[in-house]
N, C-alpha and C positions, 0 to 999 in steps of 0.2 A: 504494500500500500504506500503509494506517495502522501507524504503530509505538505502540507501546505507550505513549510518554509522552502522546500524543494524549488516551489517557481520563482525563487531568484536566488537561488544557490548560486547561478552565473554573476550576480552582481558584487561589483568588486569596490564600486566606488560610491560612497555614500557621501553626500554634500548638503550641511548646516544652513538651514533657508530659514530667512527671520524678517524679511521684507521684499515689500511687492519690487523695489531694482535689483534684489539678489536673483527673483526669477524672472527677468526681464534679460539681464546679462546669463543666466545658463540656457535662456529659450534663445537668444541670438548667437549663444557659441554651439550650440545642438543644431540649431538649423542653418549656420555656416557653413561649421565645419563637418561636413562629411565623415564617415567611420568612425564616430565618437562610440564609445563603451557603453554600453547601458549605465544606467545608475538611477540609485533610489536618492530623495529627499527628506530630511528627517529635520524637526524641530529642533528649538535649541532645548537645553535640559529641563526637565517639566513645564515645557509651556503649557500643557494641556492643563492642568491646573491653574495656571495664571490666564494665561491670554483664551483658553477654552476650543471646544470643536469648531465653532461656525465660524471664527477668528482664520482656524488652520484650513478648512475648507474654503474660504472667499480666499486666503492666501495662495494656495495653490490650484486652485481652479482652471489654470491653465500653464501648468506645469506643464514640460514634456517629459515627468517620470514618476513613477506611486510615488507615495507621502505617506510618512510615518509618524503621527505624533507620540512623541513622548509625554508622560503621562505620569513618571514617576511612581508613586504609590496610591494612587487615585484610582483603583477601580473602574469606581463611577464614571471617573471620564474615557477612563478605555473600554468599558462597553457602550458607553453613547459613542464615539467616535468607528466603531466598530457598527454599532446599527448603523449610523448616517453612511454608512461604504467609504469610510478609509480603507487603504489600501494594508494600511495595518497601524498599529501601535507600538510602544514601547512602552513596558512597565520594569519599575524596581524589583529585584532580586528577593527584596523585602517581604513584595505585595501579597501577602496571603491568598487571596481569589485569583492566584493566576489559574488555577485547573480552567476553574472555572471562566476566563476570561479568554481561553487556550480552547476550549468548546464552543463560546460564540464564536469568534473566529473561524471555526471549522465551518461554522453553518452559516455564517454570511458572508465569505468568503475570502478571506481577511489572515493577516500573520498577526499573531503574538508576540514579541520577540522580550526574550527578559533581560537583555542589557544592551545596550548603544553600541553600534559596531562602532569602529574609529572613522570617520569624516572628516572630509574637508572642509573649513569653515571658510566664505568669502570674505576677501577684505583685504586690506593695505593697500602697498603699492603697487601696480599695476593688475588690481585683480582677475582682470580676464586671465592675462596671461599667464598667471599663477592656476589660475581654474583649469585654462588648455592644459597646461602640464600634467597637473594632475588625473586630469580626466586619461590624457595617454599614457599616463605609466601605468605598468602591472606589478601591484602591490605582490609584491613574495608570499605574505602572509595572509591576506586578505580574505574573509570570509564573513558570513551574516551565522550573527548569533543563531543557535537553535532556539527556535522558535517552537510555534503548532505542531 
């Protein structure tokens, strides 16, 4: 049986989205630049709790890749972010109700995931070209938590 984290076992490159020019500048270097990697978009650390689902949903709404909000120990908000069809969550290590959180998921079709792969975060100096980079390199190590 495949579990859910399975469909993006290929993703290698995971990129810290925290405002609507962060996904402005990766939707114009994804649709630039040709042969870019896949990759997922993840919240900054419990924003789910602070800035909320429909915050992370109007944010990424026109992402060119799932979105994951982080969620920290909030439950609550990883199963609402999970009914609204995020592409998945991230909860703390901590969070008691992950089974349970690892089951809705299953059924609306959705990852779990219990800790934050490593990401690149946008920013500095000349951040495109730091994002092109990293988007081409192949991380050694690189893999998404076990999730669902």
């Amino acid at each position: 049986m495949i579990d859910n984290h399975d469909n993006f076992a290929h993703l290698l490159h995971f990129i810290v989205i925290s405002t609507h020019d962060e996904v402005t500048l990766l939707r114009a270097i994804m649709d630039g630049d040709g042969g870019m990697p896949p990759c997922a978009l993840i919240s900054p650390p419990d924003a789910g709790c602070s800035m909320g689902v429909a915050w992370w949903r109007a944010l990424t709404a026109e992402a060119p890749a799932p979105a994951f909000l982080d969620c920290g120990i909030a439950a609550g908000r990883a199963a609402e972010g999970l009914r609204a069809g995020l592409a998945g969550v991230i909860v703390d290590p901590a969070c008691t109700q992950y089974a349970a959180l690892a089951g809705l998921a299953r059924v609306t079709g959705g990852q779990c995931l219990r800790a934050r792969p490593d990401a690149h975060a946008i920013g500095g100096p000349d951040a495109a070209a730091r994002l092109r980079a990293y988007l081409r390199h192949t991380p050694s190590g690189g893999h998404v938590p076990h999730g669902t």
